[in-house]
C-alpha positions in Angstrom: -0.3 -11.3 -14.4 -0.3 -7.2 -14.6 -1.1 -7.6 -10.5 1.6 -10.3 -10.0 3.9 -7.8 -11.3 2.9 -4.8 -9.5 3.1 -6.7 -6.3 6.5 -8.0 -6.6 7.9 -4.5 -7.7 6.3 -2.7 -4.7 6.9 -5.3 -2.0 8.9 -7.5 -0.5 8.2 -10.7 1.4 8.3 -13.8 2.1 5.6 -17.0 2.3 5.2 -18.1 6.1 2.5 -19.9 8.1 0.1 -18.6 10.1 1.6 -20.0 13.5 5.1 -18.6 12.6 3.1 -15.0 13.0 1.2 -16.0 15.9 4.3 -16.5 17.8 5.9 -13.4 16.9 4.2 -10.2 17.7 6.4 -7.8 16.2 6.9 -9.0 12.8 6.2 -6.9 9.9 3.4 -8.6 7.8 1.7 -7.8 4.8 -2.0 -8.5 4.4 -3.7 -9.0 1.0 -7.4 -8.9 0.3 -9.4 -9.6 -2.5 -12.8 -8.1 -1.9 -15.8 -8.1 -4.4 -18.6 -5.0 -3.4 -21.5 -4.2 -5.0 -24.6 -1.7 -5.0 -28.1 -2.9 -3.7 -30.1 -1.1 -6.3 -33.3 -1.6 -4.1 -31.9 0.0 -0.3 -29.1 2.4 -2.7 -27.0 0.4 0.3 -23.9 -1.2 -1.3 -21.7 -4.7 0.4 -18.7 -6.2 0.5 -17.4 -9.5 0.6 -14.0 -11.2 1.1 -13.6 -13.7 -1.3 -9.5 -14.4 -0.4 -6.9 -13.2 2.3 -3.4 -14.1 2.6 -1.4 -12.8 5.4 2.5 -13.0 4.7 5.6 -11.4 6.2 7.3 -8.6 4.5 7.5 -4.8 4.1 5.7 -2.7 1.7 8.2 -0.7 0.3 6.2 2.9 0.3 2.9 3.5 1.7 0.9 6.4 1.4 -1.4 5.8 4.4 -4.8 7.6 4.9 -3.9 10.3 2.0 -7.4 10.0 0.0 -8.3 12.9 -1.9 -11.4 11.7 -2.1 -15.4 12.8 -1.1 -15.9 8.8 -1.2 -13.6 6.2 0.8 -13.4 2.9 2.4 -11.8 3.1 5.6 -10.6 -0.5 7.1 -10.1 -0.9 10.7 -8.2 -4.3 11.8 -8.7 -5.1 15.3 -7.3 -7.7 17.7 -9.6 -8.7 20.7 -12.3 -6.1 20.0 -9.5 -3.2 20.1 -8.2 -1.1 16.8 -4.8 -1.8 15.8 -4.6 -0.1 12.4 -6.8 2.1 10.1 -6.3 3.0 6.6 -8.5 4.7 4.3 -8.6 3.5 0.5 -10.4 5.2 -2.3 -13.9 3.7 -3.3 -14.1 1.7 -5.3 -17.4 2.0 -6.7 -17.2 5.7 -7.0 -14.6 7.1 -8.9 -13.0 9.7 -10.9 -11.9 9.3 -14.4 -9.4 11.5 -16.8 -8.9 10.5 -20.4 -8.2 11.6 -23.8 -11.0 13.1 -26.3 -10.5 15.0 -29.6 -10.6 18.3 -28.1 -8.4 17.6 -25.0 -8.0 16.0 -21.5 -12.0 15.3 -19.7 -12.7 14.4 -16.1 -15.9 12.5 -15.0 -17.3 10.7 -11.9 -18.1 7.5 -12.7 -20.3 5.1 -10.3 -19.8 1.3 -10.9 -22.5 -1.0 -10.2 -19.9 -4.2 -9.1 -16.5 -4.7 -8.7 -14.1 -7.1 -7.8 -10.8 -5.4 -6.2 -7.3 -5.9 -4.6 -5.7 -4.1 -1.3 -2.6 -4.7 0.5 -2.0 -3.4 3.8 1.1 -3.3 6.1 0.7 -4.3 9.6 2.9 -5.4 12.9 0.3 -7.5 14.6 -1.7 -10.2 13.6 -5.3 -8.7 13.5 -8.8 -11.3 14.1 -11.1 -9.2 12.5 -11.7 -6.6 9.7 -14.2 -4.0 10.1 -15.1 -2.0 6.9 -17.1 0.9 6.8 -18.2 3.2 4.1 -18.0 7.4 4.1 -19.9 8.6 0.7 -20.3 12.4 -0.1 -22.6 14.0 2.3 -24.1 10.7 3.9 -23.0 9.2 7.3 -20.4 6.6 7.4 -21.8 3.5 7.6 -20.6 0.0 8.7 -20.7 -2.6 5.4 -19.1 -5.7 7.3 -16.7 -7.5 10.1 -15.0 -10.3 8.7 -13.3 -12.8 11.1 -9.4 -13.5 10.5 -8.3 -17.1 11.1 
């Protein structure tokens, strides 16, 4: 319900099929993801999965594109017959950084979650037909987690 919410304040749009897109190049869209990743304890590799896309038209009211503050970050490249169309960069999700309350004041900690189930939106102009999603983790090589199709 909490999401539902936060979705309808920061966006709007509108339900519309897939061939209504297809026949419109220039139309703003709005592409929602569910994604579940975890950590393969025996390679320390971690994957990700997409359990649910949806792929509406709409405007996201304010984005804040590729500003991660972050040692650790996802970076998801949608591409439309093998070329890049649009990058952004979203914090990890599995590594993250934490303030809350204790008795003697504000604490910071970095946290690393073993699974996780998440949520992204992103804000494109052309329909993409695949998802690449690559990894970049403090002082480690970016590394390529998976390519998911888009029908």
């Amino acid at each position: 319900m909490l999401i539902c919410l936060f979705i309808l304040n920061s966006c709007s749009y509108k339900n519309i099929s897939s061939d209504n897109i297809k026949s419109n190049q220039d139309v703003e869209m709005i592409v929602f993801l569910v994604m579940k990743m975890h950590k393969n304890e025996s390679t320390g590799n971690n994957s990700i999965i997409l359990l649910s896309s949806q792929i509406t038209e709409g405007k996201i009211k304010t984005t804040n594109k590729n500003e991660i503050y972050s040692e650790n970050y996802l970076n998801f490249e949608f591409l439309k017959d093998k070329k890049r169309i649009e990058q952004f960069k979203t914090e990890h999700p599995l590594y993250r950084h934490i303030e809350f309350q204790t008795d003697t004041g504000l604490t910071s900690k970095s946290i690393v979650i073993d699974s996780i189930e998440f949520f992204e939106r992103f804000q494109l102009s052309q329909l993409p037909d695949q998802i690449r999603i690559s990894e970049k983790r403090k002082d480690k090589e970016t590394l390529l987690l998976n390519k998911i199709p888009i029908q």
